[in-house]
ROSE-551472 format. One record per residue (C-alpha): residue number from 0; x, y, z; residue in one letter; chain. Coordinates in steps of 0.02 Angstrom, whole numbers, plus 50000, padded with zeros to 5 digits. Layout:
<atoms>
+-----+-------+-------+-------+-----+-------+
!   n !     x !     y !     z ! res ! chain !
+-----+-------+-------+-------+-----+-------+
! NUM !     X !     Y !     Z !   A !     A !
...
+-----+-------+-------+-------+-----+-------+
</atoms>
This chain:
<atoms>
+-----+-------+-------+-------+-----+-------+
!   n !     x !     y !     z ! res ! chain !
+-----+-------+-------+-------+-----+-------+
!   0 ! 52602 ! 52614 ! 47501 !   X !     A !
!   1 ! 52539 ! 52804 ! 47487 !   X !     A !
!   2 ! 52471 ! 52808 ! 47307 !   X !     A !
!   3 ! 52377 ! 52958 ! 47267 !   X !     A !
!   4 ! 52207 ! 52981 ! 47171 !   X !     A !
!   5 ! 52298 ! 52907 ! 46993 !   X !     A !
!   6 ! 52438 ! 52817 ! 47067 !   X !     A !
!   7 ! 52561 ! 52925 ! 46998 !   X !     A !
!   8 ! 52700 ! 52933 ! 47124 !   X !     A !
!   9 ! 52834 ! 53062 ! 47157 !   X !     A !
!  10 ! 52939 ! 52995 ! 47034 !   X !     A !
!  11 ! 52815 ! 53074 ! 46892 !   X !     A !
!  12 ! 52818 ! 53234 ! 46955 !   X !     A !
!  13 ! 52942 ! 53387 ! 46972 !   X !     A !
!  14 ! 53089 ! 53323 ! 46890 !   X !     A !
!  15 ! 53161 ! 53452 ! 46802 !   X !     A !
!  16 ! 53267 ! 53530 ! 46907 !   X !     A !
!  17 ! 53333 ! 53731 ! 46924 !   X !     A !
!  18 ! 53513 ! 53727 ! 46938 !   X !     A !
!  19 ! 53563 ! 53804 ! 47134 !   X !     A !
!  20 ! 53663 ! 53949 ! 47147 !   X !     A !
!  21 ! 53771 ! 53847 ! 47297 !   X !     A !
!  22 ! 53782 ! 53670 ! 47350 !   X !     A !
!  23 ! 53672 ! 53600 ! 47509 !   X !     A !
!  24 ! 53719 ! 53478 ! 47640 !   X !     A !
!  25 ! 53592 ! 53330 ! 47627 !   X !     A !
!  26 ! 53466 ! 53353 ! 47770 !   X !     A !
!  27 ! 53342 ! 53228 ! 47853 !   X !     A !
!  28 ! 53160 ! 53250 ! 47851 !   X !     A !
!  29 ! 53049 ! 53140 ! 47932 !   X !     A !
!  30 ! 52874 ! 53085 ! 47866 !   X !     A !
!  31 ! 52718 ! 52967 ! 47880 !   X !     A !
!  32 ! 52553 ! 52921 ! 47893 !   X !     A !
!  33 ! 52441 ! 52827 ! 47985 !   X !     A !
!  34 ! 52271 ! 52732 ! 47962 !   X !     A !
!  35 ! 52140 ! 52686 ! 48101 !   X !     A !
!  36 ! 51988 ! 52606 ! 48067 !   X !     A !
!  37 ! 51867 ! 52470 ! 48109 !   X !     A !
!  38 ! 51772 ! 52354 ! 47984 !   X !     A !
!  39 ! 51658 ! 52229 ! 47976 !   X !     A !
!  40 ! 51652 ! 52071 ! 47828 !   X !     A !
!  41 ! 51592 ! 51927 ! 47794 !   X !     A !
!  42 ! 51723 ! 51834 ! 47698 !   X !     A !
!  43 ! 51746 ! 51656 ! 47608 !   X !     A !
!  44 ! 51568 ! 51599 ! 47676 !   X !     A !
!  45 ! 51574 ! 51668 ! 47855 !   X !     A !
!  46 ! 51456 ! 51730 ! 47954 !   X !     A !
!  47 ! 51540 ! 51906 ! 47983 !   X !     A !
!  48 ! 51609 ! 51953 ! 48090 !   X !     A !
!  49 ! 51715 ! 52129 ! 48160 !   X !     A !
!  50 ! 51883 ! 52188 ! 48134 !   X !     A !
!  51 ! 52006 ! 52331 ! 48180 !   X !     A !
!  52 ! 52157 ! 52404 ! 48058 !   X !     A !
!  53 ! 52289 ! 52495 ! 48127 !   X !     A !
!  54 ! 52420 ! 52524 ! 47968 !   X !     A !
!  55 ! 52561 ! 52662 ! 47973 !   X !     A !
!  56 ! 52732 ! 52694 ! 47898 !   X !     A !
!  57 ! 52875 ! 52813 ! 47943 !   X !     A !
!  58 ! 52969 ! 52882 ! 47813 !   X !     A !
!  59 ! 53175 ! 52946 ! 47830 !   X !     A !
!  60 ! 53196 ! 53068 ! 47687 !   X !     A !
!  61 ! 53381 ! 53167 ! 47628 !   X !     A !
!  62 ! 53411 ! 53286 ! 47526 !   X !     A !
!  63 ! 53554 ! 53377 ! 47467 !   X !     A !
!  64 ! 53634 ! 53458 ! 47309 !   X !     A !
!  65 ! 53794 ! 53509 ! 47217 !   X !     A !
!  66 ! 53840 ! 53678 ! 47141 !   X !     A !
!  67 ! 53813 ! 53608 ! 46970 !   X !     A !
!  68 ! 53635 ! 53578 ! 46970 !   X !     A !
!  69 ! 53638 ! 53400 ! 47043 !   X !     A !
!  70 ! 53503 ! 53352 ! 47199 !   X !     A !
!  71 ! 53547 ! 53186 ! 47278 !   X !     A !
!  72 ! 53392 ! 53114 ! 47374 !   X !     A !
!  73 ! 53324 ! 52940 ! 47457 !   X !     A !
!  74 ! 53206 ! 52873 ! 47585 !   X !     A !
!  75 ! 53190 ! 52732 ! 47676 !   X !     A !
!  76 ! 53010 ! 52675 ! 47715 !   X !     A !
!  77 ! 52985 ! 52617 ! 47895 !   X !     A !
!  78 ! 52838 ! 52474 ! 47937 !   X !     A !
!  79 ! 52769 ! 52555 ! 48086 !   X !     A !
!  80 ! 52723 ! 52373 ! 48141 !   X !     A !
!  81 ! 52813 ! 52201 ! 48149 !   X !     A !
!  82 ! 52831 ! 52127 ! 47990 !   X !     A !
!  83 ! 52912 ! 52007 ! 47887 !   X !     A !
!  84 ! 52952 ! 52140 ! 47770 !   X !     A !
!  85 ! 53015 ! 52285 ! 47893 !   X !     A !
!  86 ! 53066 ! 52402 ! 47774 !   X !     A !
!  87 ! 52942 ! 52445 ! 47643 !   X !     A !
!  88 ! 53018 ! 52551 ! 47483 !   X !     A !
!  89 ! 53213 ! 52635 ! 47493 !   X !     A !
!  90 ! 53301 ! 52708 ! 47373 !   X !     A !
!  91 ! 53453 ! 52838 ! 47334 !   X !     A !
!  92 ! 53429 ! 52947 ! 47171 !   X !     A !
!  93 ! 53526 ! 53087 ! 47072 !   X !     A !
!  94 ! 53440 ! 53198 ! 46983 !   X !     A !
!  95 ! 53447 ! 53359 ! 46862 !   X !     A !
!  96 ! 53400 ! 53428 ! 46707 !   X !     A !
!  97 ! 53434 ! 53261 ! 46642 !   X !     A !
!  98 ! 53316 ! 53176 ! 46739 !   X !     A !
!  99 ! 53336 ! 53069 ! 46890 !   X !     A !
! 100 ! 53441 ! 52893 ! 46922 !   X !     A !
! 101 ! 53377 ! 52785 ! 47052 !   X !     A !
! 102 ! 53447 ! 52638 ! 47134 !   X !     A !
! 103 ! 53350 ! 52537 ! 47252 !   X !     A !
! 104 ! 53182 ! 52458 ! 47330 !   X !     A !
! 105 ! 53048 ! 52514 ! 47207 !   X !     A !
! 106 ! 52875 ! 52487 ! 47107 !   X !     A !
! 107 ! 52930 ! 52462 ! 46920 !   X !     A !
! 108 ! 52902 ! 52600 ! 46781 !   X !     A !
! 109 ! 52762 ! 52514 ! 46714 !   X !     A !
! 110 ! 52681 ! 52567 ! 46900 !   X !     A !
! 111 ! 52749 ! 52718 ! 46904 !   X !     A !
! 112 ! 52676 ! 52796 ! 46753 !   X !     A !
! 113 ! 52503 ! 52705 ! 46791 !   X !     A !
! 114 ! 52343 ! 52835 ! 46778 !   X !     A !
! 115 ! 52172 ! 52787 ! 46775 !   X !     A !
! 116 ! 52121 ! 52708 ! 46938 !   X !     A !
! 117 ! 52041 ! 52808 ! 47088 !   X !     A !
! 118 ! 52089 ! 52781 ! 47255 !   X !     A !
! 119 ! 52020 ! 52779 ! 47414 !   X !     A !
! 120 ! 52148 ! 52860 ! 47543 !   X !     A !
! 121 ! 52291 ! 52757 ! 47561 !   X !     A !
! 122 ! 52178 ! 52636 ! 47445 !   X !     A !
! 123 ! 52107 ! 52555 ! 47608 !   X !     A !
! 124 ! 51984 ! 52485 ! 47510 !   X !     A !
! 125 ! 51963 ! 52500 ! 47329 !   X !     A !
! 126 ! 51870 ! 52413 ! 47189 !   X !     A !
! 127 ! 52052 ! 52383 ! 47112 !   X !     A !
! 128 ! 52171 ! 52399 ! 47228 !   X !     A !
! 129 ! 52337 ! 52311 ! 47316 !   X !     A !
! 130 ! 52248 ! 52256 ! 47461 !   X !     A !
! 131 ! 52109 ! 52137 ! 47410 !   X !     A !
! 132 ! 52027 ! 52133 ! 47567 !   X !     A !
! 133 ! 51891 ! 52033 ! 47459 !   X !     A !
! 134 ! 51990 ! 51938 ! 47327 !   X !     A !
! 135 ! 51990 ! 52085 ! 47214 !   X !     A !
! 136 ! 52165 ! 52076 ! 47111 !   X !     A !
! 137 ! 52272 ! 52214 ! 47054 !   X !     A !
! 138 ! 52411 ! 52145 ! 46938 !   X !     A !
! 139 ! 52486 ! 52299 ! 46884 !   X !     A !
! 140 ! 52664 ! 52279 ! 46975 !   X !     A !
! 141 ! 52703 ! 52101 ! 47012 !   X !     A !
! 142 ! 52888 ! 52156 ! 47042 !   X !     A !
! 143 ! 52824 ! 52289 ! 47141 !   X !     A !
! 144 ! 53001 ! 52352 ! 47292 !   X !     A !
! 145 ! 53125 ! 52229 ! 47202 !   X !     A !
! 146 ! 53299 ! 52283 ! 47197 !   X !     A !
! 147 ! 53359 ! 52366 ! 47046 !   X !     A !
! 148 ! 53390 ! 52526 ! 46950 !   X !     A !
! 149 ! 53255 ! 52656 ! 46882 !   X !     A !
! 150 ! 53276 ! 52813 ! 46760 !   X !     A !
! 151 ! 53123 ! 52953 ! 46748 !   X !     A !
! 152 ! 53115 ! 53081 ! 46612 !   X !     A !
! 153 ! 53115 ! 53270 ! 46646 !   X !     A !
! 154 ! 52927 ! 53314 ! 46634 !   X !     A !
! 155 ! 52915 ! 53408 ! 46466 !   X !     A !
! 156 ! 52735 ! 53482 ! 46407 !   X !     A !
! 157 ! 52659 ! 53356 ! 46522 !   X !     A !
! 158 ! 52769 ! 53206 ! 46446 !   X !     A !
! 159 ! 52843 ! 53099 ! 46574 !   X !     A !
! 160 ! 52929 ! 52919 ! 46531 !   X !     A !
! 161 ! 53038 ! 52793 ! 46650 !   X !     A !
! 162 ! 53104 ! 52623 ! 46629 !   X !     A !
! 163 ! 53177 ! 52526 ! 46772 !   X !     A !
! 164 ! 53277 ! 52341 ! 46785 !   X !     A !
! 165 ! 53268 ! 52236 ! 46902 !   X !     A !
! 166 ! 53398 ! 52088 ! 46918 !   X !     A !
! 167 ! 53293 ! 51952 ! 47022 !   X !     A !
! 168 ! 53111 ! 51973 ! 47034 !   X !     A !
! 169 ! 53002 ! 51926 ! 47194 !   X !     A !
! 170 ! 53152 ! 51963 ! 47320 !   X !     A !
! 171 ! 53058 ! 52095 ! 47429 !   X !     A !
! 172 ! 53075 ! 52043 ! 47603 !   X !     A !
! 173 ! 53181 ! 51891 ! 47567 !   X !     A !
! 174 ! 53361 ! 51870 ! 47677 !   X !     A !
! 175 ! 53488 ! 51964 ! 47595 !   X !     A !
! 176 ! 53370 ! 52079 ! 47476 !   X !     A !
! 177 ! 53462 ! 52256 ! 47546 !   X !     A !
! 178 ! 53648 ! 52212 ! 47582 !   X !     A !
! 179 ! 53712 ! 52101 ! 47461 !   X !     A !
! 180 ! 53680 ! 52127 ! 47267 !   X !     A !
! 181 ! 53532 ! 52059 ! 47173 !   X !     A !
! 182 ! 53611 ! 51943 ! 47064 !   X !     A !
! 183 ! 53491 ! 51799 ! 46984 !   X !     A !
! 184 ! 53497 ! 51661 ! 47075 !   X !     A !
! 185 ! 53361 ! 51534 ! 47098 !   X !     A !
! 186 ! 53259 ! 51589 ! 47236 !   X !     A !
! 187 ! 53090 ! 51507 ! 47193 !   X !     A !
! 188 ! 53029 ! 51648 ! 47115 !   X !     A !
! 189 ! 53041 ! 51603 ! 46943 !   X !     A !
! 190 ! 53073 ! 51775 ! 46882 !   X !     A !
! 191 ! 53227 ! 51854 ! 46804 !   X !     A !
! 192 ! 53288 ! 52011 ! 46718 !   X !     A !
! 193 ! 53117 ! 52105 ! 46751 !   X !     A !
! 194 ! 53110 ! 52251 ! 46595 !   X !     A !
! 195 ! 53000 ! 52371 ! 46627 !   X !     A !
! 196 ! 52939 ! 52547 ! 46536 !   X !     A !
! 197 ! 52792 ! 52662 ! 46549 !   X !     A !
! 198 ! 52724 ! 52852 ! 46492 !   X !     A !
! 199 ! 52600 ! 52960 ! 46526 !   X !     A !
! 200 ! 52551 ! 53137 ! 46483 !   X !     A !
! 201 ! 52453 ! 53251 ! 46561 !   X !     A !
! 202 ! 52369 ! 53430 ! 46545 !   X !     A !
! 203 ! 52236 ! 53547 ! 46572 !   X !     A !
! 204 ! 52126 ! 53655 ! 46459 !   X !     A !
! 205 ! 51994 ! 53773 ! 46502 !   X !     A !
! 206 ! 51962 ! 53694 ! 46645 !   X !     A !
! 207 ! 51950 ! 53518 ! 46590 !   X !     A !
! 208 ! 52119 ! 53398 ! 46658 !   X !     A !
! 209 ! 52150 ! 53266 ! 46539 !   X !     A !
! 210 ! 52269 ! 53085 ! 46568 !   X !     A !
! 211 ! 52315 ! 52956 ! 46490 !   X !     A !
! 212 ! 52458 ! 52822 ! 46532 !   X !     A !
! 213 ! 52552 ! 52643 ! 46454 !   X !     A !
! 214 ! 52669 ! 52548 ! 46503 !   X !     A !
! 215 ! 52734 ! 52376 ! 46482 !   X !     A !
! 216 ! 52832 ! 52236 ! 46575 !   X !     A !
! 217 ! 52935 ! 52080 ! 46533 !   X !     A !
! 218 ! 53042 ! 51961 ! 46597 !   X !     A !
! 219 ! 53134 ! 51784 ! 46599 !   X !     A !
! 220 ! 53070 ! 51631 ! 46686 !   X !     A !
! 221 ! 53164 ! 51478 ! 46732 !   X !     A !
! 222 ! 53129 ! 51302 ! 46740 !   X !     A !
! 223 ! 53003 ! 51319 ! 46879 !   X !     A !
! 224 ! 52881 ! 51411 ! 46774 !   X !     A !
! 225 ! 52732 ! 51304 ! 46681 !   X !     A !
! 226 ! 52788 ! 51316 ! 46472 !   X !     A !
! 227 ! 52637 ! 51380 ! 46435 !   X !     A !
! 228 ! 52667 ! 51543 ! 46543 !   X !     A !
! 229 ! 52694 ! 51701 ! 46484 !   X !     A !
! 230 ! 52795 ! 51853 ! 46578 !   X !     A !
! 231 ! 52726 ! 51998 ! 46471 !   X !     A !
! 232 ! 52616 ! 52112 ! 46536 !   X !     A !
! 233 ! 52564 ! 52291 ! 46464 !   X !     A !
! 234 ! 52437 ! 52417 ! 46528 !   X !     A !
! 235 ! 52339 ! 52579 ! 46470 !   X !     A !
! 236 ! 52245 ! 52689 ! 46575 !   X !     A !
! 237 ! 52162 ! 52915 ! 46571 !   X !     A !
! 238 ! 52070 ! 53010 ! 46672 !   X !     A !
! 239 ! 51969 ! 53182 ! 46606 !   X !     A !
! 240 ! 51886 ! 53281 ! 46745 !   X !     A !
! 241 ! 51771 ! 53443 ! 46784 !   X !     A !
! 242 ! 51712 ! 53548 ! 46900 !   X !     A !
! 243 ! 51738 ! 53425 ! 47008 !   X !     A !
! 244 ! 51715 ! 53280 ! 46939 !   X !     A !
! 245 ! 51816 ! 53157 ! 46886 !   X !     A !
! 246 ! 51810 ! 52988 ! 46753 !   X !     A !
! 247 ! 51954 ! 52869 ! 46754 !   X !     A !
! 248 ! 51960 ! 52706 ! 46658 !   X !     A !
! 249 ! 52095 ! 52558 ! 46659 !   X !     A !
! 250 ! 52143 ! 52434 ! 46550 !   X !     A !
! 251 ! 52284 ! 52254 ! 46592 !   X !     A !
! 252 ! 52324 ! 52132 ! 46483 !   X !     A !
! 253 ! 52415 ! 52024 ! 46621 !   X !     A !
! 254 ! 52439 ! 51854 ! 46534 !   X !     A !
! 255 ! 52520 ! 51728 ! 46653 !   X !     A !
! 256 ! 52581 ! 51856 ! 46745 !   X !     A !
! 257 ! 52570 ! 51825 ! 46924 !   X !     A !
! 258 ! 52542 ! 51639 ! 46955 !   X !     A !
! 259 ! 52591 ! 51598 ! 46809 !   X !     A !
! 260 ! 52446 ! 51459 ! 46776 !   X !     A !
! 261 ! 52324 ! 51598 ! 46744 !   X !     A !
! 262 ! 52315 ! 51734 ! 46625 !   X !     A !
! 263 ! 52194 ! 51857 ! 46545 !   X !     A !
! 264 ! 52139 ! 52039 ! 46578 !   X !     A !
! 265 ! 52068 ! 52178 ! 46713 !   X !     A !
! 266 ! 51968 ! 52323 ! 46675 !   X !     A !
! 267 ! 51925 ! 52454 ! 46811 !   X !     A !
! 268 ! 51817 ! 52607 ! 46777 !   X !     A !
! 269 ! 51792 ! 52767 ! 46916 !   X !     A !
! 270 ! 51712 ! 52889 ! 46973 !   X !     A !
! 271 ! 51746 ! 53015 ! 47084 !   X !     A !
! 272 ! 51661 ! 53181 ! 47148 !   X !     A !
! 273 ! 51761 ! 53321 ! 47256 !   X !     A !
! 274 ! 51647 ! 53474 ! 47340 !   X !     A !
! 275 ! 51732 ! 53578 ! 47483 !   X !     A !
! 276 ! 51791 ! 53456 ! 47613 !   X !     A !
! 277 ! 51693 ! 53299 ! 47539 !   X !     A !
! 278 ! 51747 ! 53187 ! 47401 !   X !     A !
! 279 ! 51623 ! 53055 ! 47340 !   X !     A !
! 280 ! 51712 ! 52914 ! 47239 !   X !     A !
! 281 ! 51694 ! 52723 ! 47181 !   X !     A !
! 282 ! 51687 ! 52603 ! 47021 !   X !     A !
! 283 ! 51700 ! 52444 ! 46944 !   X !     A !
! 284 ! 51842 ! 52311 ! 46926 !   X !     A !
! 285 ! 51800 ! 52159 ! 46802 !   X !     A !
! 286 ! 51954 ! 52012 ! 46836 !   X !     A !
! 287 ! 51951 ! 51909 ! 46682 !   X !     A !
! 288 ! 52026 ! 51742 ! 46667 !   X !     A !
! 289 ! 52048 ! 51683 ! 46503 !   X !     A !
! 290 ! 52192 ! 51543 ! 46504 !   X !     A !
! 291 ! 52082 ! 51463 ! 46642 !   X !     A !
! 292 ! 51918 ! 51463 ! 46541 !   X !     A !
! 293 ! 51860 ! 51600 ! 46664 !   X !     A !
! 294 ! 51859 ! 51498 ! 46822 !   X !     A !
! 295 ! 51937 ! 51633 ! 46901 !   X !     A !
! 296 ! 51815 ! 51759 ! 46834 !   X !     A !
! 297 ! 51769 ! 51899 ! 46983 !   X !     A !
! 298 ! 51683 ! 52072 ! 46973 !   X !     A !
! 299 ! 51724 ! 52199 ! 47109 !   X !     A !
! 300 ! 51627 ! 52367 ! 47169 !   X !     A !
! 301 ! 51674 ! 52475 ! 47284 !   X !     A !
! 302 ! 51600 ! 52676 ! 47350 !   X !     A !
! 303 ! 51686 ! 52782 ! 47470 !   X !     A !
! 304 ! 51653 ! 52964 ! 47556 !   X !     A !
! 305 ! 51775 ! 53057 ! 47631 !   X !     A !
! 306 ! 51779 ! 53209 ! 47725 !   X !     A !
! 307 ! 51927 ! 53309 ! 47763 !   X !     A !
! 308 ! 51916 ! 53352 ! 47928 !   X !     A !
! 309 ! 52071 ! 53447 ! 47977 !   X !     A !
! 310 ! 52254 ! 53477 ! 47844 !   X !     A !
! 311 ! 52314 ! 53319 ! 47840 !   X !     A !
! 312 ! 52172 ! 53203 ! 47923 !   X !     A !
! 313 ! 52020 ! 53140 ! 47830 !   X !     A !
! 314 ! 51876 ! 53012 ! 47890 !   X !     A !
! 315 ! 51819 ! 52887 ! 47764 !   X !     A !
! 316 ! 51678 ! 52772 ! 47742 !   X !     A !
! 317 ! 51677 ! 52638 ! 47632 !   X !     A !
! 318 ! 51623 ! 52485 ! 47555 !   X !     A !
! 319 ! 51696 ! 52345 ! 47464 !   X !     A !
! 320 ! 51605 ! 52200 ! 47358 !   X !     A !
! 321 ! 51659 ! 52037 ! 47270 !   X !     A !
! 322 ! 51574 ! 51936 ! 47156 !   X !     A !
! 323 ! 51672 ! 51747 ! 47094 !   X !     A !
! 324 ! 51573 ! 51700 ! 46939 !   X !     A !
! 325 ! 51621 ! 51539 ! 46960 !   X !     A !
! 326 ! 51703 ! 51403 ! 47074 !   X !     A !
! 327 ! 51702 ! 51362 ! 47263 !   X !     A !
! 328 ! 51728 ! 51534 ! 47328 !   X !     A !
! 329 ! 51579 ! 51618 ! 47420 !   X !     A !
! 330 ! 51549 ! 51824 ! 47366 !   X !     A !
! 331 ! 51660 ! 51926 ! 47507 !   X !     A !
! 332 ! 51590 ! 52097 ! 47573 !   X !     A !
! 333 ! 51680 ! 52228 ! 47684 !   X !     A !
! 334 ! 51628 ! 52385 ! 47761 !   X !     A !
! 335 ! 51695 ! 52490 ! 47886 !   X !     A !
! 336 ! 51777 ! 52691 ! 47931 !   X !     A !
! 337 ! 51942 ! 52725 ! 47945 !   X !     A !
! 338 ! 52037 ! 52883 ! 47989 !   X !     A !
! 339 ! 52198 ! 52932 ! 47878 !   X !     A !
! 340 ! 52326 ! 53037 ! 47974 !   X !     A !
! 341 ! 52479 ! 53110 ! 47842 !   X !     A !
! 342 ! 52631 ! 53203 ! 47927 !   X !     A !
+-----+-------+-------+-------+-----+-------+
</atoms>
């Protein structure tokens, strides 16, 4: 999961395409990245102790086009360990002037179009990130690498929109997500028909970059769902930065979403400072949890440095911080380094 500084994937970016004067065979490309690092925690009322990380994925890219105008592309993301769930993201897509069609293994539009958050590299660690290395939540793509089918707007004065469907929700890694089509069916997950779109826009003026992002998600829910759950979920986020440095601020309404016996909202703000090779970074994440009287209440901070040492290798330190407001669980602390290898 390669997000950059926003989140804004590839998707969001460089989709209007110059028609070619002569068609291409597809060719293969190969890519990846790698993460090494050692940390040490003290999680769920332990005493601490040491751990080591070592995450990496391979990625199988194509890419060909027609006389027309038309690029056809995909990848197919590679675990480079074992894993329940092998095969990370894949997709096929045709695109154009039109835009680009995508069929596949992939976050939702809602995701895609998501600015506001600042992440570490590879969002190792994060004060609202995907990991939760100590209970901090992210519940911005529930439906995140389901099967299904995705459309992204040509980017047009900074305007970029998507919306994607996706047949059967929580399927990612399940037997026979891949090969056989995603019809519903009742696979436990309690999620149908998964609707979601998203926007963002962004520009730059005298110096000073400027972002802001929504999106939204629904879906169905079946019998196995509590009544009082509900599937919506909608999200805003920006950024403005200068000379350097950087602001970002995020905003979830998730109600129900995720669990389903919870619901309420997440608010992360960022900061972030870049200076030659360095880049000093970190913020707040507030988990609110209104449908369970805030039982569930948690408040995350997180700071980072990172130095690039050589094109495409950096060295990070970083720390990560929980706070439960209430209930059994004990506060959860990381820290640790961690090198980030792209190729």
């Amino acid at each position: 999961m390669n997000k950059t500084i926003f989140a804004t994937t590839a998707l969001a970016t460089g989709l209007v395409v110059t028609p070619l004067l002569a068609a291409e065979a597809p060719t293969a490309t190969v890519r990846g990245y790698v993460n090494a690092g050692m940390y040490y925690g003290e999680l769920a009322g332990t005493s601490g102790d040491f751990g080591v990380e070592h995450d990496s994925e391979i990625h199988f890219r194509w890419s060909g086009s027609s006389d027309n105008g038309l690029t056809f592309k995909g990848e197919v993301e590679l675990e480079g360990f074992s894993n329940a769930d092998q095969i990370d993201e894949y997709w096929t897509s045709v695109s154009g002037s039109f835009g680009d069609f995508r069929i596949g293994a992939d976050d939702t539009a809602a995701e895609y179009m998501e600015l506001g958050i600042i992440y570490a590299p590879y969002a190792k660690v994060g004060y609202y990130d995907a990991f939760n290395y100590t209970g901090a939540a992210n519940g911005t793509d529930s439906n995140g690498d389901d099967l299904g089918i995705y459309y992204i707007t040509p980017a047009i004065s900074g305007f970029t929109a998507a919306i994607s469907f996706q047949p059967e929700g929580n399927t990612d890694g399940l037997p026979g997500h891949g090969p056989n089509p995603a019809f519903k069916r009742n696979n436990a997950s309690g999620i149908d028909d998964v609707l979601a779109v998203g926007a963002q826009w962004m520009g730059e003026f005298d110096g000073v970059s400027l972002g802001i992002s929504g999106g939204y998600q629904t879906s169905d829910t079946d019998t196995l769902v509590p009544t009082n759950a509900d599937p919506d979920t909608w999200n805003t986020g920006g950024y403005i930065g200068y000379a350097g440095f950087t602001l970002a601020a995020f905003y979830e309404d998730n109600a129900g979403i995720g669990g389903f016996a919870t619901g309420g909202y997440d608010v992360a703000v960022g900061a972030s400072y870049e200076t030659g090779p360095w880049t000093f970074a970190g913020g707040w994440a507030g988990i609110f949890d209104t449908k369970a009287g805030g039982a569930n209440d948690s408040d995350t901070f997180s700071g980072w440095v990172t130095y690039a040492i050589a094109p495409g290798v950096t060295g990070t330190l970083a720390v990560e911080y929980t706070e439960f407001d209430a209930g059994p669980v004990d506060d959860n602390l990381i820290a640790g380094a961690y090198m980030s290898v792209s190729f």
